[in-house]
N, CA and C of each residue as an Amber inpcrd file, in Angstrom:
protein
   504
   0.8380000  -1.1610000   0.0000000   0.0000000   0.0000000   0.0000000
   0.8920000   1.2360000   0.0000000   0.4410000   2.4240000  -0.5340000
   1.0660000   3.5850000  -1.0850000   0.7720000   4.6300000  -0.4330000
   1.0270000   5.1240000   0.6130000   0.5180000   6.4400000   1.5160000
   1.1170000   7.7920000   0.9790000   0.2760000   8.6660000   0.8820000
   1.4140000   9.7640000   0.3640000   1.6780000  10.7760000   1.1440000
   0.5290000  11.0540000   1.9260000   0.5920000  11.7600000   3.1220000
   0.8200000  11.0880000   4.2470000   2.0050000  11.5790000   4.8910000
   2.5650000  10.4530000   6.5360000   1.4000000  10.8140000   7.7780000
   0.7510000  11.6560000   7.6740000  -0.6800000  12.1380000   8.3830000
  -1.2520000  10.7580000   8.4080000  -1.7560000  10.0950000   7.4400000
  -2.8500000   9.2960000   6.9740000  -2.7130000   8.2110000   7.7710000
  -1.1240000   7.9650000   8.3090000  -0.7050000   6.6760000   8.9710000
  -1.9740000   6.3130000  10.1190000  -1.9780000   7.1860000  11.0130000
  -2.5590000   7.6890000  11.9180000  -3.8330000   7.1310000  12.4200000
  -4.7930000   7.1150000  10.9890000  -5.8720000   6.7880000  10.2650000
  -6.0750000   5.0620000  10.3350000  -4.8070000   4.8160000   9.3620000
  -4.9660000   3.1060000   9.5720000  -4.0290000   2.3090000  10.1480000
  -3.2970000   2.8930000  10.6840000  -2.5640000   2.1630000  11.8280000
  -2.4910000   2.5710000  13.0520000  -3.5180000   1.9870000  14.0670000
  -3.5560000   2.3800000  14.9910000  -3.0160000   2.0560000  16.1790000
  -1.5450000   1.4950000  16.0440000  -0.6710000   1.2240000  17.2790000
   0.4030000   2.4510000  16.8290000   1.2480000   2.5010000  18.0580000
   2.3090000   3.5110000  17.6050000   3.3870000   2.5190000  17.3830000
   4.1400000   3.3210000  16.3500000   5.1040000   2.7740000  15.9620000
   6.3530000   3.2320000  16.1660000   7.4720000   2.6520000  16.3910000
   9.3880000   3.1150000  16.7920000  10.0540000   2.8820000  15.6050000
  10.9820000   3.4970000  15.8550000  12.1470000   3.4420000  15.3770000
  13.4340000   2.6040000  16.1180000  14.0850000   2.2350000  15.1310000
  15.2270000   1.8060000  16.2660000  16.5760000   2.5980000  15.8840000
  17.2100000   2.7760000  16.3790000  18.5770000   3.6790000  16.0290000
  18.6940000   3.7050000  14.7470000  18.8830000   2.1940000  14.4310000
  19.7990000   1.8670000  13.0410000  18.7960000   2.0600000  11.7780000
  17.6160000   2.2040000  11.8100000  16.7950000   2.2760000  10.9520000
  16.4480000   4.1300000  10.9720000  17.0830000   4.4900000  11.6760000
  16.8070000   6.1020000  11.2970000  17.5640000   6.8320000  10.4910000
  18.7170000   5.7680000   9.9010000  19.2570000   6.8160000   8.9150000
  18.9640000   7.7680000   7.6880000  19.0940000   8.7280000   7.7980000
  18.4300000   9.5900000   6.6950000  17.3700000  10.3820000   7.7370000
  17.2980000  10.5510000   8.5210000  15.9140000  10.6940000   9.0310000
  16.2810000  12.1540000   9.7900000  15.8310000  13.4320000   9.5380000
  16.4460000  14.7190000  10.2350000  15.5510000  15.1420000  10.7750000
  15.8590000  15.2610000  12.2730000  15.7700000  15.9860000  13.6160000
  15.7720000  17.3300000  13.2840000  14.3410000  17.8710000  12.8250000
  14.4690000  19.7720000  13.2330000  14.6570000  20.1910000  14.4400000
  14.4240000  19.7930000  15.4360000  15.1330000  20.4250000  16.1960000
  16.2410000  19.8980000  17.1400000  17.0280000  19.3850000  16.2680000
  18.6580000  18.8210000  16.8820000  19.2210000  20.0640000  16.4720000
  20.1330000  20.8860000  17.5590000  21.6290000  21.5670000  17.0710000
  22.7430000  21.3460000  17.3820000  23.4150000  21.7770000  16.5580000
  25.1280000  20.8700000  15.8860000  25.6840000  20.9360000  17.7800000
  26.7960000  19.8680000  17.8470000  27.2190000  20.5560000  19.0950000
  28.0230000  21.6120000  19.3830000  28.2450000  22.1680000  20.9910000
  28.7980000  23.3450000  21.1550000  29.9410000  23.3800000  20.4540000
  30.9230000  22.3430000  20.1980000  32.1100000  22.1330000  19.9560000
  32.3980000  21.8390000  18.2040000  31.2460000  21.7940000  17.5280000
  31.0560000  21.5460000  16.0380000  32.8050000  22.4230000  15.5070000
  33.5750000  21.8120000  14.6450000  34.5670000  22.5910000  13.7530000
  34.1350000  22.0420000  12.2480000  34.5320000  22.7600000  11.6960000
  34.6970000  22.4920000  10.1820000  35.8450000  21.3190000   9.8420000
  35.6420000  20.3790000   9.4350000  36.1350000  18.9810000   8.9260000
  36.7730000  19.1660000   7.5640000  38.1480000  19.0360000   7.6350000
  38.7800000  19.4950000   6.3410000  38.7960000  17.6810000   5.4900000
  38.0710000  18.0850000   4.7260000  37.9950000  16.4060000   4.1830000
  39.5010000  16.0650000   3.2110000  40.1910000  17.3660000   2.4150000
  41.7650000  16.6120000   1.7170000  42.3390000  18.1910000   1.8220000
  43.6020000  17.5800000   1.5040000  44.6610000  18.7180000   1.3250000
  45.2900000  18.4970000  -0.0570000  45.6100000  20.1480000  -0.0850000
  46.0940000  19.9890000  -1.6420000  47.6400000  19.6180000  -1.2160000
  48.1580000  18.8800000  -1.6220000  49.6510000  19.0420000  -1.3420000
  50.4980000  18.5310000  -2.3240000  51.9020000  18.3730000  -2.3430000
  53.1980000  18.2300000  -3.2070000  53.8630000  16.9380000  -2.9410000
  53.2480000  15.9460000  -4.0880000  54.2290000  14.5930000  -4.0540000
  52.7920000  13.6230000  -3.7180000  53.3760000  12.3580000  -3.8560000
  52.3250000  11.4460000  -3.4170000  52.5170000  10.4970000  -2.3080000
  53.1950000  10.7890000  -1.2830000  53.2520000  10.2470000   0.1490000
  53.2810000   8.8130000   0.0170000  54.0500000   8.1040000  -1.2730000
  54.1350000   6.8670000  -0.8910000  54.7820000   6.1660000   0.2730000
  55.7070000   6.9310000   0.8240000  56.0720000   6.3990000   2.0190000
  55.9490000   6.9270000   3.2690000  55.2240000   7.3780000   3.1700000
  54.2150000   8.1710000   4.9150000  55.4370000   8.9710000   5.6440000
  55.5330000  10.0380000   4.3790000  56.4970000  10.7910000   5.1340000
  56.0540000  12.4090000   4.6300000  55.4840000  12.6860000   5.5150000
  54.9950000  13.9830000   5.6960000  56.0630000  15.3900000   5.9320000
  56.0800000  16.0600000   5.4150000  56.6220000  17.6300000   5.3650000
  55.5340000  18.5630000   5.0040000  55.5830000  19.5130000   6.5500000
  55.1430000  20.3550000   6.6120000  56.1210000  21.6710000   6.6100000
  55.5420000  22.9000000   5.5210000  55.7980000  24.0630000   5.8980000
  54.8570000  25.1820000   5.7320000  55.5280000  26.2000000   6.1470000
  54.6590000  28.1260000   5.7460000  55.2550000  28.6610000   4.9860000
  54.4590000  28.9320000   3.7170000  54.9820000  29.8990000   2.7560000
  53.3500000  30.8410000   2.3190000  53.3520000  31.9050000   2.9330000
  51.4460000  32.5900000   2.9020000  51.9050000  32.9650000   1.2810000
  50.8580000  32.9940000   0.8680000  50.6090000  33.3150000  -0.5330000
  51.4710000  32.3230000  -1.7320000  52.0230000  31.5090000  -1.0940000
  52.3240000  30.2370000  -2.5730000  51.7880000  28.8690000  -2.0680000
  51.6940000  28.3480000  -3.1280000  50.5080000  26.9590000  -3.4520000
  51.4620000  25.8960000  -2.3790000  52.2640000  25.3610000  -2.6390000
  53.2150000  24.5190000  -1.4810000  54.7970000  24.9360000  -1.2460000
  55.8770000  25.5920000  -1.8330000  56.7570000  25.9550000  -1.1800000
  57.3900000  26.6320000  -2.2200000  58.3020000  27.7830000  -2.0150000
  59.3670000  28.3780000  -2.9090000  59.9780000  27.4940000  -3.9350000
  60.1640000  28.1080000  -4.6070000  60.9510000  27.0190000  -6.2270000
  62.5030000  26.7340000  -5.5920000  63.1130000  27.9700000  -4.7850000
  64.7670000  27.4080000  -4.6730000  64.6210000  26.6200000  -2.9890000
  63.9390000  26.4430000  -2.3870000  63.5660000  25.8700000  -1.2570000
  63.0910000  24.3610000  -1.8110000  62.2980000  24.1920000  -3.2650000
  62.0090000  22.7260000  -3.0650000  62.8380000  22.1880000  -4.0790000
  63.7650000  22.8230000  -4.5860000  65.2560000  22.3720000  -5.2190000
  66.3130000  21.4790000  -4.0250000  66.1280000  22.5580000  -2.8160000
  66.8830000  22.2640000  -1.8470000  66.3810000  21.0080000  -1.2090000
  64.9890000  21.0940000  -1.4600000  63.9520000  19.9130000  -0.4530000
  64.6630000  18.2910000  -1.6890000  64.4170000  18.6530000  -2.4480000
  64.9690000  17.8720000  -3.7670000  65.9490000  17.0990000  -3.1970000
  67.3370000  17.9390000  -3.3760000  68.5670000  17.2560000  -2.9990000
  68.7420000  16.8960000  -2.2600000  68.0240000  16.8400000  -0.9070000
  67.8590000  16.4880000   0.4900000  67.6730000  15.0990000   0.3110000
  66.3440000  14.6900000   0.1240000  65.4990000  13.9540000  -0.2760000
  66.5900000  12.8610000  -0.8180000  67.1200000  13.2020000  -2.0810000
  68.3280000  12.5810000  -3.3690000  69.2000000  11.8670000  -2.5340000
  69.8740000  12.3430000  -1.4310000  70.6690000  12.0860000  -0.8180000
  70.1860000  10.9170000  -0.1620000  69.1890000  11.1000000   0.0070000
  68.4670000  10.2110000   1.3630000  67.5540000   8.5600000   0.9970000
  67.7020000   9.1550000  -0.1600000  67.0600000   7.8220000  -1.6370000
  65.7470000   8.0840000  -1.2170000  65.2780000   9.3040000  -1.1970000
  63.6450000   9.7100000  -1.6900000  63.8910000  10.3140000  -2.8610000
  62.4350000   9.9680000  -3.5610000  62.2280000  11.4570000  -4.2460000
  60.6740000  12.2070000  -3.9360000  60.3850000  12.9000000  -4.3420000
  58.7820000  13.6170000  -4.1330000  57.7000000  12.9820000  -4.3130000
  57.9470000  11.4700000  -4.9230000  56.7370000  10.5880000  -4.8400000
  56.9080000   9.9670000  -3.4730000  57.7490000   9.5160000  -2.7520000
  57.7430000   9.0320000  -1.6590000  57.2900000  10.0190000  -0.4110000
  56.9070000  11.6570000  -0.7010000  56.9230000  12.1420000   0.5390000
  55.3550000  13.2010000   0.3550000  54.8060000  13.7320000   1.3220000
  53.9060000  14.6850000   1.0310000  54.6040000  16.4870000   1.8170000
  54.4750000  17.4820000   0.5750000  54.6950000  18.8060000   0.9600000
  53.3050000  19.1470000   1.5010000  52.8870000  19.4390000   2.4770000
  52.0090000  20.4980000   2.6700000  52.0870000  21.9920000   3.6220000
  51.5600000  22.7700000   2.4180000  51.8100000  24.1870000   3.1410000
  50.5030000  24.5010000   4.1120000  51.0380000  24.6980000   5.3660000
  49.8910000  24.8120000   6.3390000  49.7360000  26.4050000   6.3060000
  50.0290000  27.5130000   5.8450000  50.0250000  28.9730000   5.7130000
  48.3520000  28.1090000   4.6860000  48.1060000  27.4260000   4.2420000
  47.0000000  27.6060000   3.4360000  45.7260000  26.9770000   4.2760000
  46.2490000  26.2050000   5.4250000  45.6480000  25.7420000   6.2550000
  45.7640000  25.9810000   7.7420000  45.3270000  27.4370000   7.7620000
  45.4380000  27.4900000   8.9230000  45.2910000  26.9570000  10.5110000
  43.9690000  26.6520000  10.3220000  43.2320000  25.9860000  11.1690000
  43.5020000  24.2360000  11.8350000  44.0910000  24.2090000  10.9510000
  44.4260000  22.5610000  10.5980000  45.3230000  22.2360000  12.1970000
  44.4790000  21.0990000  12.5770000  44.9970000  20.6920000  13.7950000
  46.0250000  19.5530000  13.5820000  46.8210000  18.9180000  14.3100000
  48.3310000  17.5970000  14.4320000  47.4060000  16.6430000  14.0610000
  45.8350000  16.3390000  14.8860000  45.5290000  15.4590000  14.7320000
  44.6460000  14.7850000  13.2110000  44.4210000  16.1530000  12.7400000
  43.7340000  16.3130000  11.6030000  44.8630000  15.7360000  10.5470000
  46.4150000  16.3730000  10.3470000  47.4680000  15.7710000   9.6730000
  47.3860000  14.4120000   9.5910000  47.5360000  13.8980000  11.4670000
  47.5910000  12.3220000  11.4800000  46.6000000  11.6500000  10.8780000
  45.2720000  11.9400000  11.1200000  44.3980000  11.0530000  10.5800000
  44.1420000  11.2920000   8.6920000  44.5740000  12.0600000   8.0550000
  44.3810000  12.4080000   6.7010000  45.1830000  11.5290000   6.0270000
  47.0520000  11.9670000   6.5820000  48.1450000  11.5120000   6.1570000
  48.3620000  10.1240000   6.5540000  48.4770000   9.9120000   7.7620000
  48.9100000   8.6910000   8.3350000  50.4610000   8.2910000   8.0400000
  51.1720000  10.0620000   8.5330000  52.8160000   9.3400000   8.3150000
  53.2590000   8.7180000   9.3190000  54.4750000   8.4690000   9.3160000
  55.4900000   7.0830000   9.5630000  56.2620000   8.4200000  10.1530000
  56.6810000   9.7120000   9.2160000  57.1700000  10.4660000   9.5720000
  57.0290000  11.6060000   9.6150000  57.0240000  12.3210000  10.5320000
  56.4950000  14.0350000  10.2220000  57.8860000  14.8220000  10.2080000
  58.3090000  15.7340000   9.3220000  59.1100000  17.1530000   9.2860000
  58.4440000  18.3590000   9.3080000  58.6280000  19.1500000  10.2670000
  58.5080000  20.4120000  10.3750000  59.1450000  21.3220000  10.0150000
  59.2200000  21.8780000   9.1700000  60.0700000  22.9240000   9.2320000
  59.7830000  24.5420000   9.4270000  60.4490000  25.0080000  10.2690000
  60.0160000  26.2230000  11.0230000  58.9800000  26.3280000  11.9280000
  59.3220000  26.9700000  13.0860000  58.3870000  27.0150000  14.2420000
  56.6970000  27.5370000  13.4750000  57.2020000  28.0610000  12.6950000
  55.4400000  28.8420000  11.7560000  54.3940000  27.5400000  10.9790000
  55.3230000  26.7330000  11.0120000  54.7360000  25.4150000  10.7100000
  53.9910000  24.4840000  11.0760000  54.1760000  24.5580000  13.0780000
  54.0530000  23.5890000  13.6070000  52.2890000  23.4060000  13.8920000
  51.4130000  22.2940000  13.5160000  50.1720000  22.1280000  13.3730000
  49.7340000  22.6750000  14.9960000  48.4310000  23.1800000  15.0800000
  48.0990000  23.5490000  16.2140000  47.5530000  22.2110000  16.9370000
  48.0330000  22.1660000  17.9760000  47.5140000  21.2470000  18.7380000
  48.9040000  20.0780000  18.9970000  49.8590000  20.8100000  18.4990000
  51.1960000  19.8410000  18.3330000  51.4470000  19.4900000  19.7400000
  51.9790000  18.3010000  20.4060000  52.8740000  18.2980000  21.3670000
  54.3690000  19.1380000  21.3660000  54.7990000  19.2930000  22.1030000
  55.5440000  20.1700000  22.2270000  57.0640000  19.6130000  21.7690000
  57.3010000  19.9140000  20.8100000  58.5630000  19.2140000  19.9280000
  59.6940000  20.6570000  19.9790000  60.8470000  20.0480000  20.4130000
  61.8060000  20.7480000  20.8030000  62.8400000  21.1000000  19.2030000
  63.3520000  21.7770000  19.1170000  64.2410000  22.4390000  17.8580000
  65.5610000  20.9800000  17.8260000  65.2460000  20.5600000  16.5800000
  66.2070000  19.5150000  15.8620000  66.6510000  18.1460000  17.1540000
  65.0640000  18.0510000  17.5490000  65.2330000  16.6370000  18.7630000
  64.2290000  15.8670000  18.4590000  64.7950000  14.7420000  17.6420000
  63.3670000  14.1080000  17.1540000  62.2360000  13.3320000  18.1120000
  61.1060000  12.8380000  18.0560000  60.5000000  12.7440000  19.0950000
  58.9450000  11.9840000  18.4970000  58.6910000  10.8200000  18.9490000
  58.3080000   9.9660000  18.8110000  56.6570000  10.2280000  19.3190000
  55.5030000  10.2250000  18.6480000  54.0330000  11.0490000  19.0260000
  52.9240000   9.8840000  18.4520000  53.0150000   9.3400000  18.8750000
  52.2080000   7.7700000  18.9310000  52.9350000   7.0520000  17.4780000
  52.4120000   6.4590000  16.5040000  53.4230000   5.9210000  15.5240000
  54.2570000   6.7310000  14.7100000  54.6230000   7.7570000  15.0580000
  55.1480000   8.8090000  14.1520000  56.3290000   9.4730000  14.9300000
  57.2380000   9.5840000  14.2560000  58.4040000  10.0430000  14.0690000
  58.2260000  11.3040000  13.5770000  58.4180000  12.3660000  14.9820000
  58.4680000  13.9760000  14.2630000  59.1060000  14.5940000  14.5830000
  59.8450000  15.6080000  13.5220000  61.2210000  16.4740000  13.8860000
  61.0110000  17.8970000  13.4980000  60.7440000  18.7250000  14.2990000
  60.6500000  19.8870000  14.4020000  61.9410000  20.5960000  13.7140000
  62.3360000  21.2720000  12.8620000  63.8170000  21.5930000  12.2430000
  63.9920000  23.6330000  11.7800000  64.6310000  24.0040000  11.5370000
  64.8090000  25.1480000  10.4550000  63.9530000  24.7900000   9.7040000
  63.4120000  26.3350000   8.8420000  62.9340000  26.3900000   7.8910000
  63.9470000  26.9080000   7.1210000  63.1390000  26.6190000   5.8150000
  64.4500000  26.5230000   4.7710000  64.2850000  28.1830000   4.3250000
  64.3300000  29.0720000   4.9800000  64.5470000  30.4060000   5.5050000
  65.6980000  30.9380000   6.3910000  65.5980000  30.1700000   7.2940000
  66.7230000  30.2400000   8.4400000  68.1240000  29.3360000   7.7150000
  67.4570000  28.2340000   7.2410000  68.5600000  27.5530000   6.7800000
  69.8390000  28.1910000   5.1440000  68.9240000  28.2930000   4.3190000
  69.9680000  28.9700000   3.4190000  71.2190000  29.8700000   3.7250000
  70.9410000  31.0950000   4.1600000  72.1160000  31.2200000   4.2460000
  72.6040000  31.4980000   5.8480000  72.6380000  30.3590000   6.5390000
  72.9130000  29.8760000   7.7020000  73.6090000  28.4900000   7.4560000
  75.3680000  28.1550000   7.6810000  75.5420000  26.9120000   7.4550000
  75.4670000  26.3690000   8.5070000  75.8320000  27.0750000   9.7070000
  75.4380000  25.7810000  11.0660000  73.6400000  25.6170000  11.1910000
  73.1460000  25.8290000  10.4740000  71.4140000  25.7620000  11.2880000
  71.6390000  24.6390000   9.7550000  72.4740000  24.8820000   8.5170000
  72.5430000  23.9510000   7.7010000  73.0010000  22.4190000   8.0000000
  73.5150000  22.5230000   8.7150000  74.7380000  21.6770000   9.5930000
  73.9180000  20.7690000  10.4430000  73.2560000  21.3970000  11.3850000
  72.4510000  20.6430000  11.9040000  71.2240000  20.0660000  11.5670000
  70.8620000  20.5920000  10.7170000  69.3630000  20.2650000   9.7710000
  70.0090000  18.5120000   9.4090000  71.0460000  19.1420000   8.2150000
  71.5660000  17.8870000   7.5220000  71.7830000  16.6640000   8.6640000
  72.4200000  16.8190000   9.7700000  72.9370000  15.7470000  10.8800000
  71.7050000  15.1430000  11.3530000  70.4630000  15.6810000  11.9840000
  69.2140000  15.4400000  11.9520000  68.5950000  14.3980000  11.1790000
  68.6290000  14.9150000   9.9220000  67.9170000  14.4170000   8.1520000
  68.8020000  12.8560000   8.3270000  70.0190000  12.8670000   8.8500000
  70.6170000  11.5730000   8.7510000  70.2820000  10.5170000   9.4650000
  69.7970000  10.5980000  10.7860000  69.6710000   9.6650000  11.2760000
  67.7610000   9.5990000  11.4120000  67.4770000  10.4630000  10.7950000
  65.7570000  10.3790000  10.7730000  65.2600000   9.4220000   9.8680000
């Protein structure tokens, strides 16, 4: 039988009827509101490379898409050295994501390894990661470092970046 008006139920069925949790999907509550704590859910990030090996790099660069051209030359040879290349890692510029919480990274990315570079970088909600001391944040390996700002023409902040990058 074909009811078209949900009024009519009323009419010929005269027990009341439930719901059970699982059968209410689809079903909207006018007067449910969101909770106090509701944020906006960043569902992807645009970022640089394809993270085949769950190794995450984060930086800030406000107004470019993921990082300076002579900065990801440098990110390049780093990498070269290290037997990555940009398919094995993900760039993302958090200057485009502000808001973006550590835990939001972890659950999107799911690296193995996180790089930071520059304190302007560091996701909000970070544990507190000390300058070029790597540090272990449930399965992840994260190293807070120079940005490749401080680093260019700085060879000891170069110096130590590189010594870091080696045993990471």
């Amino acid at each position: 039988m074909k009811i078209e008006n949900p009024a009519a139920f009323s009419f010929i069925m005269l027990e009341d009827i439930f719901l059970l949790n699982k059968d209410k999907t689809g079903i909207a509550n006018p007067f449910a509101l969101p909770p106090p704590d509701a944020k906006t859910v960043v569902t992807g990030f645009n970022y640089l490379g394809s993270n085949k090996k769950k190794f995450l790099v984060v930086v800030h660069y406000p107004g470019i898409e993921f990082i300076a051209a002579l900065h990801l030359e440098a990110l390049q040879n780093i990498l070269k050295r290290l037997d990555h290349t940009l398919e094995d890692i993900a760039v993302l510029n958090l200057a485009n994501y502000a808001e973006t919480g550590f835990d939001d990274l972890m659950e999107y990315f799911n690296p193995q390894k996180l790089l930071v570079l520059g304190e302007k970088a560091l996701p909000n909600g970070t544990e507190t990661l000390t300058l070029n001391m790597p540090a272990k944040i449930n399965d992840c390996t994260a190293l807070l470092s120079f940005s490749f700002d401080e680093m260019m023409d700085n060879l000891e902040n170069k110096k130590a970046f590189w010594e870091k990058m080696k045993q990471f």
